[in-house]
C-alpha positions in Angstrom: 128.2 123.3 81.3 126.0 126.6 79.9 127.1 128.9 77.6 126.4 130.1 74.0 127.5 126.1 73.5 125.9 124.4 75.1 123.7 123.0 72.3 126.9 120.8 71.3 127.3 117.2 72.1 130.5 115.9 73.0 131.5 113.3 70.6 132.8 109.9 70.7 136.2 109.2 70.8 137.8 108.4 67.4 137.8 104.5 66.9 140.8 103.7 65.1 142.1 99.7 63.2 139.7 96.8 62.9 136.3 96.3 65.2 137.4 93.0 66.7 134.0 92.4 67.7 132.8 95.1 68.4 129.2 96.6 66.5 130.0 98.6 63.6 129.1 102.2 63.5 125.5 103.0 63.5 124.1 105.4 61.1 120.4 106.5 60.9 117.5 108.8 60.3 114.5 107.2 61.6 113.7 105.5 58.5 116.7 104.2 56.8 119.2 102.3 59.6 122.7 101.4 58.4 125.5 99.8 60.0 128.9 100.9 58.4 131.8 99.1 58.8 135.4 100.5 59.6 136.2 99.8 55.9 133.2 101.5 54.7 133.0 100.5 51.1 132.5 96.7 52.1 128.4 96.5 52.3 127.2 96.8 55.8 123.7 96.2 56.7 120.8 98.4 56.1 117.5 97.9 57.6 114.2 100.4 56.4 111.6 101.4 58.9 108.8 98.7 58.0 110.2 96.3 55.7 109.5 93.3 57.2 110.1 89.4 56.2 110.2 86.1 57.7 113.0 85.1 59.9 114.7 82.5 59.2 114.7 80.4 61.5 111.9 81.2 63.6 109.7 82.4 60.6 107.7 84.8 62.7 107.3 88.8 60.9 110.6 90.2 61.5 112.6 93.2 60.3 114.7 92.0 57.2 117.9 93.6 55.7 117.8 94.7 52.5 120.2 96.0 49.9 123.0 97.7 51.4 122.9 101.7 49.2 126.8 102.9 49.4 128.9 99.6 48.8 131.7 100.9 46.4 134.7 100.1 45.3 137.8 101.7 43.7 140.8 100.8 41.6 144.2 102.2 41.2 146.4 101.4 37.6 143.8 98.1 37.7 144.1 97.0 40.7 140.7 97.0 42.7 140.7 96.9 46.2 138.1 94.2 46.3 140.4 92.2 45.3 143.0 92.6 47.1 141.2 94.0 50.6 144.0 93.4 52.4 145.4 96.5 50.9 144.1 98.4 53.2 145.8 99.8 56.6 145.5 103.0 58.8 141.0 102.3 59.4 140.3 105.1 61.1 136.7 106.7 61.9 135.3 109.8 63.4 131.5 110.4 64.4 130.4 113.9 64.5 126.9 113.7 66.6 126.6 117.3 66.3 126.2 116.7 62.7 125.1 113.2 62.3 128.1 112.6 60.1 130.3 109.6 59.9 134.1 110.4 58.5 136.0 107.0 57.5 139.6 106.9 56.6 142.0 104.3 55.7 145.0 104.2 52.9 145.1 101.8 50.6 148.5 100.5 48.4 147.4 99.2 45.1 149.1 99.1 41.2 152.3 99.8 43.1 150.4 103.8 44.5 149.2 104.4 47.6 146.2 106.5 48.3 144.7 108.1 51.3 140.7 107.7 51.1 138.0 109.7 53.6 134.3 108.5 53.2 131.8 110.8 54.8 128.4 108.8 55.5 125.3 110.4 56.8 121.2 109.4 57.2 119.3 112.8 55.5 116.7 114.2 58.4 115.3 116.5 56.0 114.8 114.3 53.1 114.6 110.8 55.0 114.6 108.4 51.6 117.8 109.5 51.4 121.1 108.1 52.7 124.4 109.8 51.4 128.5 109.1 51.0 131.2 110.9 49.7 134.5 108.8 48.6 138.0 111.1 48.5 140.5 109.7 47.1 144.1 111.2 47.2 147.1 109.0 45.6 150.6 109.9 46.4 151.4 109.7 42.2 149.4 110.2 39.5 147.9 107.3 38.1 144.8 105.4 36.8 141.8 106.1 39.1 138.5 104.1 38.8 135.8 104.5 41.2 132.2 102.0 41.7 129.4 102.6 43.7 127.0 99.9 44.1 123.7 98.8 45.9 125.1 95.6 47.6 122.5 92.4 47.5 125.0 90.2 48.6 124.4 87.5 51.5 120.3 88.5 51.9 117.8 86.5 52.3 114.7 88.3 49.6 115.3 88.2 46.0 115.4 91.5 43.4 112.1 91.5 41.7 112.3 94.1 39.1 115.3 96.0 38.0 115.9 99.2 36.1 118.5 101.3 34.6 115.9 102.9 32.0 113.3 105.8 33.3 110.3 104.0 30.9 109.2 106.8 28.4 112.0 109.4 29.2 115.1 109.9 26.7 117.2 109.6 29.4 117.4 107.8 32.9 116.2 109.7 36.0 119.4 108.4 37.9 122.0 105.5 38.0 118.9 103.0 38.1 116.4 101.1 40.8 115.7 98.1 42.3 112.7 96.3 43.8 113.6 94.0 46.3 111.3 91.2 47.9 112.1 89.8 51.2 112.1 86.5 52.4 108.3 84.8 52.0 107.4 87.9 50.1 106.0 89.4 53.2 107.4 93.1 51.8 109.2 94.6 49.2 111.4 98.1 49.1 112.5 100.4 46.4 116.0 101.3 46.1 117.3 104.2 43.4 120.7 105.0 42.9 122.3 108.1 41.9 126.4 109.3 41.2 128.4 112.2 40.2 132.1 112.2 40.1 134.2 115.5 40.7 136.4 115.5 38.2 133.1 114.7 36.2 133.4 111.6 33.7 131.2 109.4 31.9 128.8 106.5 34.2 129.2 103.2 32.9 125.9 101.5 34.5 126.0 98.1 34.4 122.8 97.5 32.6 122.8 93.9 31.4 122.4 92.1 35.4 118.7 91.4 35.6 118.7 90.2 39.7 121.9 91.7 40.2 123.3 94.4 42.3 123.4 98.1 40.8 126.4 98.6 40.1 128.3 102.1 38.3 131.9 103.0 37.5 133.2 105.4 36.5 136.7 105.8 34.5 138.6 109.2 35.4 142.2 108.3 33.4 144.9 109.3 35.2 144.5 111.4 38.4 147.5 113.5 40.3 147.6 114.1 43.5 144.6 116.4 43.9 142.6 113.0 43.4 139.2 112.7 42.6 135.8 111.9 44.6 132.7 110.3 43.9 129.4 111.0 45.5 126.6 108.5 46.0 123.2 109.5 46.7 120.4 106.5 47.5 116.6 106.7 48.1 114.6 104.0 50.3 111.3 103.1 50.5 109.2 100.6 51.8 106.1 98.9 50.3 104.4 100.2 53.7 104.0 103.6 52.6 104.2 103.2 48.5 102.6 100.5 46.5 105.4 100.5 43.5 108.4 101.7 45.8 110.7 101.6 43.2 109.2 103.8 41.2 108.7 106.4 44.2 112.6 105.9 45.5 113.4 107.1 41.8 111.4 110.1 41.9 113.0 110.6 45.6 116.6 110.0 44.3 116.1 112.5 41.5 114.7 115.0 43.8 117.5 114.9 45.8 120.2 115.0 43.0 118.7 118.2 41.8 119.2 119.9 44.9 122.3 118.8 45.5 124.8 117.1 47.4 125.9 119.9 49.4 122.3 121.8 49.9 120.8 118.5 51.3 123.9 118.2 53.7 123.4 121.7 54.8 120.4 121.0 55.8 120.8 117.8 57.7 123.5 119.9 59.9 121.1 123.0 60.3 118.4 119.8 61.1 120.1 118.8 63.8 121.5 122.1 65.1 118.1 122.5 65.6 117.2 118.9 67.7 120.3 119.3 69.8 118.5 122.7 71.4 116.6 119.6 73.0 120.4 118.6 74.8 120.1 117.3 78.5 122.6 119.0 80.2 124.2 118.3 83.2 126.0 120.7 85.1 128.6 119.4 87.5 128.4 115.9 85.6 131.7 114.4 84.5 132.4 114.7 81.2 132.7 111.1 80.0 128.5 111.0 82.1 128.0 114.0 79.9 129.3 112.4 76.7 127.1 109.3 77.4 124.0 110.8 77.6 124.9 113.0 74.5 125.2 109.7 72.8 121.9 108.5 74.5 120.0 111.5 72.8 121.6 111.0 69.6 120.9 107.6 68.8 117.6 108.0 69.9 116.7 110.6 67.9 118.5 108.9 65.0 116.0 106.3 65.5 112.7 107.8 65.0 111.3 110.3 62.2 108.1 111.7 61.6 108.2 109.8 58.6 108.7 106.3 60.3 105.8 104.3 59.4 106.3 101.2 62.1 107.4 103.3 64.8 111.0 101.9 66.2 112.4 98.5 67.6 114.1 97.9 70.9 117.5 98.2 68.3 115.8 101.1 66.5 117.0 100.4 62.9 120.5 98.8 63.6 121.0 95.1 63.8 124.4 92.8 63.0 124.6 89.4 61.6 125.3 88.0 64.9 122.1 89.0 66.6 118.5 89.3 65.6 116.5 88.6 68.6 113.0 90.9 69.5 112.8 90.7 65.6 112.4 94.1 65.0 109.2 93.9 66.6 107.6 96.7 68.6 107.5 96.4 72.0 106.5 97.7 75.6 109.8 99.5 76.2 109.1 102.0 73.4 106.2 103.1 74.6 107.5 103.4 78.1 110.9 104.6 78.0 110.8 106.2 74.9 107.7 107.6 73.8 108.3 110.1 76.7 111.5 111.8 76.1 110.9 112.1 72.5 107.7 113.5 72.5 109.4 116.7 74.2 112.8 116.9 71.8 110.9 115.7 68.7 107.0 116.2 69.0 106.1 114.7 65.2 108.2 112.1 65.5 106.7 110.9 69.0 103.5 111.2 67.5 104.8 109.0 64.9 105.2 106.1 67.5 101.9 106.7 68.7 100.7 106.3 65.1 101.6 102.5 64.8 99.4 101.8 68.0 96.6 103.6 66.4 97.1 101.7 63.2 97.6 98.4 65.2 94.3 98.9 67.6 92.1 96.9 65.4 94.3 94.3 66.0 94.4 94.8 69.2 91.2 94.5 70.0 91.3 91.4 68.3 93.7 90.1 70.8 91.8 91.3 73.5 88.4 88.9 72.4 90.7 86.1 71.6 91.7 85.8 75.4 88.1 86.4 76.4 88.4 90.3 77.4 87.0 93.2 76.5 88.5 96.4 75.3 92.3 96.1 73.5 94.9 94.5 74.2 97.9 94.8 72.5 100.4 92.6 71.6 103.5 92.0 73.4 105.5 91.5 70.1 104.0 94.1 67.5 104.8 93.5 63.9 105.8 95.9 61.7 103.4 95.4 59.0 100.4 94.3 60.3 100.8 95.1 64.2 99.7 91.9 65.4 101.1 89.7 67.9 104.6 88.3 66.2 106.0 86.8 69.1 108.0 83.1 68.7 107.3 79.7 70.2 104.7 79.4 72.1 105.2 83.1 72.9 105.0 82.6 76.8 105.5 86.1 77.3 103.5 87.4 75.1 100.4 85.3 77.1 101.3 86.4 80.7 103.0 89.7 80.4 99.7 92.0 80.6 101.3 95.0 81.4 102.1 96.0 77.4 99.0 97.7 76.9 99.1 99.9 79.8 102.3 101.4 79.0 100.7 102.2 75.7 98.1 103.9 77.2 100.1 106.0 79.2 102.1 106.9 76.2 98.8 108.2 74.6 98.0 110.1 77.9 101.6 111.6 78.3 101.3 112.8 74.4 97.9 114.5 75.1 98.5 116.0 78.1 102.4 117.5 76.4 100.9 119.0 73.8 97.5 120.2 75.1 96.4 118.9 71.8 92.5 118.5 72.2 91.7 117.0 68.8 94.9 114.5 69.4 93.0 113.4 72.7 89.8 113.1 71.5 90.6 110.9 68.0 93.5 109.3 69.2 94.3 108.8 72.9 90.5 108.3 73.7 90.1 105.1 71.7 92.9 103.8 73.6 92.7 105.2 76.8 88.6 103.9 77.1 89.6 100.3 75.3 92.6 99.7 77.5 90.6 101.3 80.6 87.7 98.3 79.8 90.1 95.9 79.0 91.5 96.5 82.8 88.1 95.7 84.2 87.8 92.8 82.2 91.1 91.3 83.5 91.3 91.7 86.9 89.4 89.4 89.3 87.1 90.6 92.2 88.1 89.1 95.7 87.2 89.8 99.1 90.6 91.9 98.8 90.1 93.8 96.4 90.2 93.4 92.6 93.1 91.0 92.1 95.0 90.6 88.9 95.5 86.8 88.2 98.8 84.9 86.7 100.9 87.7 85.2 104.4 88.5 84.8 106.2 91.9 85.4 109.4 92.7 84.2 110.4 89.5 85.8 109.4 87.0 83.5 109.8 83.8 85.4 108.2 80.1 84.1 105.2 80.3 86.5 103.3 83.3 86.3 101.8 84.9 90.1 99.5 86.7 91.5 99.2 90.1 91.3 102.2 91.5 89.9 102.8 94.8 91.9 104.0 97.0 88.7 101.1 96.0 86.5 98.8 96.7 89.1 100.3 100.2 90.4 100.4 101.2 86.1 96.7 100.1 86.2 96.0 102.0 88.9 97.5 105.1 87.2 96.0 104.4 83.6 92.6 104.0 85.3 92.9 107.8 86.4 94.1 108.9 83.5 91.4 106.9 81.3 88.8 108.9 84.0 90.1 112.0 83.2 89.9 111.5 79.7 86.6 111.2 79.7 85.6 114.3 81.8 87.7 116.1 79.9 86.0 115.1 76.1 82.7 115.9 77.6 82.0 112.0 78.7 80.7 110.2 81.4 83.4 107.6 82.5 81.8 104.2 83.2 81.1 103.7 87.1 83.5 100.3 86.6 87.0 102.8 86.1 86.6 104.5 89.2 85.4 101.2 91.4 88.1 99.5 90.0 91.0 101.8 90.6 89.6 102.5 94.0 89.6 98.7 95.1 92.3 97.6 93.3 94.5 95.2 95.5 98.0 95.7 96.4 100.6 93.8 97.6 101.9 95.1 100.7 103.8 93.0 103.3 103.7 93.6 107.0 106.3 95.7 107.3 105.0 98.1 104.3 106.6 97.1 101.6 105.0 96.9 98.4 105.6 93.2 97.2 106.8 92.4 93.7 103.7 89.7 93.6 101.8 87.4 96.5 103.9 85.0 98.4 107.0 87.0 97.0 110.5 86.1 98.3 113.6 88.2 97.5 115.8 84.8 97.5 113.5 83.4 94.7 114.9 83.4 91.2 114.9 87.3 89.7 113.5 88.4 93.2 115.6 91.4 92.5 114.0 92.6 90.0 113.0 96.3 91.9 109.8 96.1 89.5 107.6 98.1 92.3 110.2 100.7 91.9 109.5 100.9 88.7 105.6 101.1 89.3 106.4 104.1 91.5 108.7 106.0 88.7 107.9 105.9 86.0 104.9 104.0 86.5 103.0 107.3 88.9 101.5 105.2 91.3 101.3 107.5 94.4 101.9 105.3 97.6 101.7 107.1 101.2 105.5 108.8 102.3 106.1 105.3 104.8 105.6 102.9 102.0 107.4 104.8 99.6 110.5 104.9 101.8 110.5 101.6 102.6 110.0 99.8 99.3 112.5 102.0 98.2 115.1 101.1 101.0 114.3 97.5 100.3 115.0 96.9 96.7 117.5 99.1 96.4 119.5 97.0 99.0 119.5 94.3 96.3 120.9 96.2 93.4 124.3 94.5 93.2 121.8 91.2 92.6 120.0 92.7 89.4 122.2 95.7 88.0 123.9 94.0 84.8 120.7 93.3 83.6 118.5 95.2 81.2 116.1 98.0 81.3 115.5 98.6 84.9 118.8 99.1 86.0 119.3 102.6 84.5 116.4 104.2 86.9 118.5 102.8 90.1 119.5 106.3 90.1 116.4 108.0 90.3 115.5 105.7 93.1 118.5 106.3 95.0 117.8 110.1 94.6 114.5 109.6 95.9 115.7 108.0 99.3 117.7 111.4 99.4 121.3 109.4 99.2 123.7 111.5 96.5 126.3 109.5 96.4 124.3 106.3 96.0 122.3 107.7 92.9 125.8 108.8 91.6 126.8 105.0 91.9 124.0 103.3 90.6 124.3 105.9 87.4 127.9 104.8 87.1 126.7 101.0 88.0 123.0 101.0 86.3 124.0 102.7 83.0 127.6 103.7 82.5 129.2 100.3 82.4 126.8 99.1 79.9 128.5 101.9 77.8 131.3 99.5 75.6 133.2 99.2 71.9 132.7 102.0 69.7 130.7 105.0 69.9 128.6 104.8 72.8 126.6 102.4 71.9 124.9 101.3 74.9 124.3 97.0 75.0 121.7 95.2 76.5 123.7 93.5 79.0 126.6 94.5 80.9 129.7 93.2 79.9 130.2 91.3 83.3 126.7 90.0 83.2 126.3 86.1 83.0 123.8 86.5 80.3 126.0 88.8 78.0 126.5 86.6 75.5 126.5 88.6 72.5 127.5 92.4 72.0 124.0 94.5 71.0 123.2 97.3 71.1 122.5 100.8 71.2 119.4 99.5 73.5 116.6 101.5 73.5 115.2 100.3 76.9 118.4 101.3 78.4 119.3 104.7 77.0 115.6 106.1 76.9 115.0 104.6 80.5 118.5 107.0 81.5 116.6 109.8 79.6 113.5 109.7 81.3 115.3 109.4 84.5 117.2 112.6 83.9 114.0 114.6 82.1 111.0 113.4 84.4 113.1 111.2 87.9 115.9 113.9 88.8 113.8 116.4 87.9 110.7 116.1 90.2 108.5 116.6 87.0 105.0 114.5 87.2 103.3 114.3 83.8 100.3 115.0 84.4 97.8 117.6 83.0 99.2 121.1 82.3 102.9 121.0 82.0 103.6 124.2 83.5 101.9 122.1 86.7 104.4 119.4 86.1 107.2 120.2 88.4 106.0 118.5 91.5 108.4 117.3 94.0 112.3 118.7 95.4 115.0 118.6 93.0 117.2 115.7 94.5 120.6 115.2 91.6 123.1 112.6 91.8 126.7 113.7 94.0 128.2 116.4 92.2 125.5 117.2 90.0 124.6 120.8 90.1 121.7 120.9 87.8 119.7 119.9 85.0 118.7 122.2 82.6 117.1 122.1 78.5 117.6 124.9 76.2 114.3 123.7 74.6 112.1 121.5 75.4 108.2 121.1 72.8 105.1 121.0 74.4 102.4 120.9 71.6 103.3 124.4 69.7 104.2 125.9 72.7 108.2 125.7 73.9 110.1 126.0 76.9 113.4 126.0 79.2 113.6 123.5 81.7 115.9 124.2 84.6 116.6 121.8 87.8 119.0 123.2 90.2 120.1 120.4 93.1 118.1 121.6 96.2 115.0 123.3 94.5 111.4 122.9 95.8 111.0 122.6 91.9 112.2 122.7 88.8 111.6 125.5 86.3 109.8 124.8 83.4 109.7 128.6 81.7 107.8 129.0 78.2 109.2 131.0 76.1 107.2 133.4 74.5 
């Protein structure tokens, strides 16, 4: 698929009538997340990177709704379409990934006129406060035209603290008006600012006298012909995380942006992500509906995470529905894993970002690590936005057996330093983390006459009775021990004597007929014995087994992949593993059967479970473990590219691509200051990785 363009994703298909269950559109910048729904002007949901209250029901730190920014509504000779919704017919809406614009349409009969409407919704890159809409409204007979835009607080669980239409000490307001709202137990508050214009231009009437009420203005344009009339909103978020008085700083951000302009600041969004789709995984020879999915895979990954995102990004990123709010919002292994990697090359500062919240958290985590009797850090299984402590529910069962979080998170730091070559980044940053989660390692594991042995812990598995050395922690440990060593020697240390010992005597499972064992006394009939979780220690976990015991663990999990695929996470590297065995067609397969099916509803938005899945009670998604798992397959497991040391040393094995697939190639791909080309042709002793100068 090259050519002069290539940069540009192939959309979704246009969704067109009601959802009928399926998850609204999902619109986002990395720090402001909103779903939209088919009839756009109804309020959706809006969630802001860091603005956190308690659930519920489980009142644990979560990630709470707030305000929705582009409600509106519009009325025709009086009539308004609030009430009378069912007014509405011909919901139609477009999503332009290339863009990162939303285009709504529907028609509407009201006052005895009818009136096509197009609402264009989008999540500013370049000035990330900002979410944007523009209302068109085109009635087929002139008539009287009213249009509302309002900052939606119905049905949320917070209260409005403080509410302005004034700018205190300024003859005139700075924009429509802001709110402050507090979430539920006052655990956070976030500044909303609101700001119109109408084209033709009339008079704001802002409704001034509601003191916890919405924001809410209209505007009055008489009587409009069939050229119509449009309103644009413009709406600045901002969460107590990063500003003390946030309502305040979402007014100065709202004004900002209205003096530049509607148009300027969309402009620049487009040129923004002109510019991130350079980073597009191409597959040549793929099928276009494969190619399509993992265009939406990069899209709504890098719609989830910003340089300005101050609690790096949930396992939803920023979108949620009323219908589920599970994992909280929290921060969890999976980022650090599966997407910490393929962002750091598409979107460096954003990556770094990610990385940012585990530095802020590593106080707490150290915390963690004394209150379980270790040493080092340890960090939580279920971050929290705010404070990035442990958040997890209950008795939080995984949360007190599932070690292998932190060593993900190390890796993540280690990946980042060795991407960018940044020196000072791996001396202030990845260090503390590498050399706490490196002791914390020692401190866990158990010495034995077999080795050092890693006691009750859970993999990816997560079954009531935690066993005995868990194969994927303990291959991750082995590989986060190296990278911890050469951390040191590289920052002019002397690793401790314990790393090396450690990693060298480590114990492994290994049965009789060499294949590495998900745990001790493991049995592939017991329940979620499918779970290929070595496979996962070998990609993308880097642990280096010899070429027989490779082969063979491979052969033997993936011969249980009808038992597991459905579920989430894991399933979308069967592919790489089938690759690996050197079987095409089978890796084509398990793409089609470990990602593609879990693609459903509108837009691409790839759900936790497979539809067909027992567990797949509720549609959610997109899921980040999923989509960035299929990305780091396709940048790192296709590819033959070990990240490790100097990338230009990274391509490190044969090319082996799914059945068809031709190659893999990147336009672009950031490596500290320096970029590059990445280009992996089916067959190849290596891929290509060629800098450009």
């Amino acid at each position: 698929m090259p050519g002069a363009e290539a940069w540009r994703p192939i959309n979704p298909p246009d969704e067109g009538g009601p959802r009928d269950g399926a998850l609204p559109a999902y619109v986002a910048n990395g720090l402001i997340g909103l779903r939209v729904r088919e009839m756009p002007l109804m309020a959706g949901m809006a969630l802001v990177n860091g603005v956190a209250g308690e659930h519920p029901e489980r009142r644990v730190e979560a990630a709470a709704p707030v305000p929705y920014p582009l409600a509106g509504d519009l009325s025709l000779n009086g009539v308004w379409l609030s009430d009378q919704p069912w007014s509405v017919s011909d919901l139609s809406q477009a999503y332009d990934f290339a863009a990162g614009e939303l285009t709504s349409r529907f028609r509407i009969r009201l006052g005895g006129v009818e009136a096509d409407v197009e609402v264009l919704t989008f999540a500013s890159r370049t000035a990330p406060a900002l979410v944007m809409q523009e209302i068109r409204v085109r009635p087929d007979a002139a008539c009287r035209l009213r249009l509302r835009a309002q900052v939606a607080t119905t049905d949320l669980r917070g209260r409005v603290a403080r509410r302005r239409t004034d700018t205190p000490g300024e003859p005139q307001p700075a924009c429509d008006g802001s709110l402050l709202w507090s979430t539920e137990g006052d655990l956070a508050t976030c500044g909303v600012a609101l700001a119109t214009e109408t084209t033709p231009a009339a008079s704001p009437d802002v409704a001034a006298w509601d003191a916890t009420g919405p924001l809410q203005t209209t505007y009055d344009l008489g009587t409009v012909g069939k050229r119509g009339a449009r309103l644009r909103q413009m709406a600045a978020l901002i969460p107590s995380l990063v500003h003390s008085r946030p309502d305040e700083e979402a007014v100065r951000r709202v004004a900002r942006g209205a003096q530049t302009g509607f148009d300027a600041l969309r402009a620049r969004n487009q040129a923004a992500w002109r510019d991130l789709w350079r980073g597009r995984i191409v597959v040549e020879g793929a099928r276009p509906e494969h190619q399509a999915l993992i265009d939406a895979a990069y899209f709504y990954l890098n719609s989830s995470v910003h340089p300005a995102s101050p609690a790096a990004t949930s396992i939803f990123g920023l979108a949620t529905w009323w219908d589920y709010t599970y994992y909280f919002g929290h921060v969890m292994w999976d980022i650090d894993a599966f997407c910490v990697p393929p962002v750091m090359l598409s979107q460096p500062d954003a990556a770094r970002a990610l990385l940012d919240f585990r530095s802020r958290g590593l106080k707490a985590a150290g915390s963690n690590a004394r209150l379980s009797g270790r040493q080092g850090v340890q960090f939580p299984w279920e971050a929290a936005p705010l404070t990035g402590q442990e958040a997890a529910p209950g008795a939080g069962s995984a949360a007190a057996h599932e070690d292998h979080g932190s060593l993900h998170v190390a890796r993540a730091f280690a990946l980042f330093a060795d991407a960018t070559g940044d020196a000072a980044f791996l001396e202030e940053d990845a260090w503390p983390v590498l050399e706490g989660v490196a002791d914390w390692i020692v401190s866990r594991l158990t010495r034995t006459t077999r080795g050092y042995e890693l006691k009750r812990a859970t993999g990816p598995a997560e079954v009531p009775d935690p066993p005995d050395n868990d194969a994927f922690s303990l291959m991750l440990a082995h590989d986060v021990l190296g990278r911890a060593i050469a951390a040191a020697e590289a920052t002019g240390r002397t690793p401790p004597a314990a790393w090396a010992q450690v990693r060298d005597a480590l114990y492994l499972p290994v049965r009789a007929d060499q294949v590495i064992a998900a745990h001790d006394d493991f049995r592939i009939d017991e329940p979620k014995g499918a779970t290929p979780s070595p496979l996962a220690g070998l990609f993308p976990g880097g642990y280096r087994a010899d070429d027989a015991v490779t082969r063979r663990t491979l052969d033997f999990y993936l011969a249980h992949w009808r038992d597991y695929v459905g579920a989430p996470m894991l399933p979308a590297l069967y592919g790489v593993w089938a690759a690996g065995t050197g079987d095409r067609a089978l890796a084509l397969k398990l793409f089609e059967e470990g990602y593609a099916a879990y693609d459903t509803g509108r837009f691409h938005q790839c759900l936790e479970y497979r539809p067909d899945h027992p567990d797949s009670q509720t549609a959610a998604g997109p899921f980040f473990a999923n989509l960035g798992g299929m990305l780091l397959g396709l940048l790192f497991g296709f590819t033959g590219l070990d990240p490790k040391g100097d990338p230009a040393d990274w391509p490190d094995r044969p090319v082996v691509l799914p059945e068809g697939w031709r190659a893999i190639t990147v336009e672009r791909l950031w490596f500290g200051e320096r970029t590059a080309a990445l280009r992996a042709e089916h067959g190849a002793p290596r891929a290509i990785i060629e800098f450009h100068k």
